[in-house]
C-alpha positions as semicolon CSV with decimal commas, in nm:
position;residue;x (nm);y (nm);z (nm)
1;X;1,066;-3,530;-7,147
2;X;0,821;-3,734;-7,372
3;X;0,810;-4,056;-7,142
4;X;0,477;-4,210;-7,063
5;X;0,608;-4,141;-6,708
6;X;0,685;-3,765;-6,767
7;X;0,361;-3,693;-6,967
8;X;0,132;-3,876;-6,651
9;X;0,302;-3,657;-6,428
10;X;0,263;-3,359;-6,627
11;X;-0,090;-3,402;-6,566
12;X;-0,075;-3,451;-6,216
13;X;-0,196;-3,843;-6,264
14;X;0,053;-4,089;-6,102
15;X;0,315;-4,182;-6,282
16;X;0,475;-4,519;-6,307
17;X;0,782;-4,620;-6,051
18;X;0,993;-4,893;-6,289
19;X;0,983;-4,648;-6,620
20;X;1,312;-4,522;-6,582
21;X;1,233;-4,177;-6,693
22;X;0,952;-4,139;-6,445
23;X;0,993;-3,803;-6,245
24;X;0,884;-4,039;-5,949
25;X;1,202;-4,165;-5,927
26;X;1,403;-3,869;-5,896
27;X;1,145;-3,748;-5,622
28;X;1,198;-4,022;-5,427
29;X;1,533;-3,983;-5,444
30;X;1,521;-3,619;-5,296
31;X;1,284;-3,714;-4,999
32;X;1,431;-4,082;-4,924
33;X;1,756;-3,909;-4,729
34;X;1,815;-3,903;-4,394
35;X;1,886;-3,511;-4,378
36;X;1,551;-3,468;-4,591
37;X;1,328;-3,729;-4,301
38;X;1,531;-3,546;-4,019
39;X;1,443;-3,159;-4,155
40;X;1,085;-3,260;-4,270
41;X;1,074;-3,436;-3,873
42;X;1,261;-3,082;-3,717
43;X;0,991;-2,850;-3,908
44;X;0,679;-3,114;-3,832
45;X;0,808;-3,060;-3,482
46;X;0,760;-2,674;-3,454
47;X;0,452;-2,631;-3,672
48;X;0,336;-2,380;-3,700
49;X;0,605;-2,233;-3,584
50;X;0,902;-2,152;-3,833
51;X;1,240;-2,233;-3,752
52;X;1,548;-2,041;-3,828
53;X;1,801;-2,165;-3,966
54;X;2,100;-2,180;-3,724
55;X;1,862;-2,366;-3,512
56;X;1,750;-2,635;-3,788
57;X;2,125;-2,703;-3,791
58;X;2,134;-2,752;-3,372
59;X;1,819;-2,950;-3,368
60;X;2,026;-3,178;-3,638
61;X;2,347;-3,365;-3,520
62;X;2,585;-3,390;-3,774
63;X;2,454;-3,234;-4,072
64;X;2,687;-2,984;-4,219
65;X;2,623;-2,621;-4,286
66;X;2,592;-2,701;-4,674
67;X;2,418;-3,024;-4,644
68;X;2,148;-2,849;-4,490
69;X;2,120;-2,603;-4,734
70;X;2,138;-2,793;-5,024
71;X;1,845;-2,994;-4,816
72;X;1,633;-2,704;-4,756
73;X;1,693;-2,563;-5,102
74;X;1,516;-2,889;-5,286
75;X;1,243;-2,933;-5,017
76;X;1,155;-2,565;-5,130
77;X;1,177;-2,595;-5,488
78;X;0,934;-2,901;-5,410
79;X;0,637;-2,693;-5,219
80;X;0,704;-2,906;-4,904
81;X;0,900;-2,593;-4,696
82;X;0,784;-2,229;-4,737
83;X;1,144;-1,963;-4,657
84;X;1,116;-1,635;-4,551
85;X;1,401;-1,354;-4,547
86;X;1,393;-1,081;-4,324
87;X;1,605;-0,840;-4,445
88;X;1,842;-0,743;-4,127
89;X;2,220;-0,739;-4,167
90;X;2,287;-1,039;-4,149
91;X;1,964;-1,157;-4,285
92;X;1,732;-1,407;-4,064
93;X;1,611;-1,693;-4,277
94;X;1,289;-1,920;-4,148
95;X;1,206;-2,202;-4,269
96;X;0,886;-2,405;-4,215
97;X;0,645;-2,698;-4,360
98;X;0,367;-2,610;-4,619
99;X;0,065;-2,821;-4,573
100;X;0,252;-3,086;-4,856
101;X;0,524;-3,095;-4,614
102;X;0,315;-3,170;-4,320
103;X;0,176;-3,474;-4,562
104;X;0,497;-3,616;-4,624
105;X;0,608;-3,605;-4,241
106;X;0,297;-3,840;-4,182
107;X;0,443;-4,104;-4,424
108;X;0,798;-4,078;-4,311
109;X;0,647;-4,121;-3,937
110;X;0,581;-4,395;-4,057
111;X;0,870;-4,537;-4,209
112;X;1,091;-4,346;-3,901
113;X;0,863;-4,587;-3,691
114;X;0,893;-4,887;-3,903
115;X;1,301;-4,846;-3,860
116;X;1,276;-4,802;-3,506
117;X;1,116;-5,092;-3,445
118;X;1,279;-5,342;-3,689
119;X;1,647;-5,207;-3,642
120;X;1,772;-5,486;-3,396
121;X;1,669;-5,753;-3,663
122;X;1,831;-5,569;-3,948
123;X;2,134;-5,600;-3,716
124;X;2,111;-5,949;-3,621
125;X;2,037;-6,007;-4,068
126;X;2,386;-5,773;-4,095
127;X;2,564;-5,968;-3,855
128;X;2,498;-6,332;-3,955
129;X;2,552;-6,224;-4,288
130;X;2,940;-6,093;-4,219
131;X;2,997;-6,396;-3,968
132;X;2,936;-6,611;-4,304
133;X;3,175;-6,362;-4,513
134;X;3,413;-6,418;-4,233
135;X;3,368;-6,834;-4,219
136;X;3,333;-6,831;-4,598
């Protein structure tokens, strides 16, 4: 990558959000999911703890076996979840937040809480918007 975007982040300055080459956007990308907010909120939960696997995907309604894994899988390549194998037949995998992690599940508090609070309007927007669709 020789972006202006790329280069910033290669030096760990910010980079900028509207060049389209900008790693930033494909971060976002990865961490803006619902299965990424709900697995960052499961782990933020039980830390220190780690969490196995199996019970990730209980503590998650409606996440498949796969989704979760692919999940897990990027938020490790990204620093934010440490994994550990222990090698029994079949093998127990743990998951839990590194101290990045544990930054990012303050931010997407946040935004969890922002949500929460603001859903009913962005109902009420949805709704008046299809009523006109309807009439229209």
């Amino acid at each position: 990558m020789t972006t202006r975007g790329a280069r910033a982040a290669g030096r760990g300055v910010r980079g900028d959000l509207f060049d389209p080459d900008c790693p930033t956007r494909q971060l976002l990308d990865r961490i803006g999911t619902k299965w990424t907010s709900m697995a960052v909120k499961t782990l933020a939960d039980a830390a220190p703890d780690e969490v196995r696997f199996a019970e990730l995907r209980r503590r998650m309604p409606g996440v498949s076996q796969k989704m979760l894994s692919v999940t897990l899988r990027s938020l490790t390549r990204d620093g934010l979840v440490s994994r550990r194998v222990e090698p029994t037949v079949p093998p127990r995998v743990f998951y839990r937040l590194t101290g990045l992690g544990l930054s990012l599940e303050a931010a997407l508090a946040g935004l969890r809480t922002w949500a929460e609070e603001h859903m009913a309007e962005i109902d009420r927007a949805n709704e008046a918007v299809d009523q006109e669709v309807d009439e229209g």
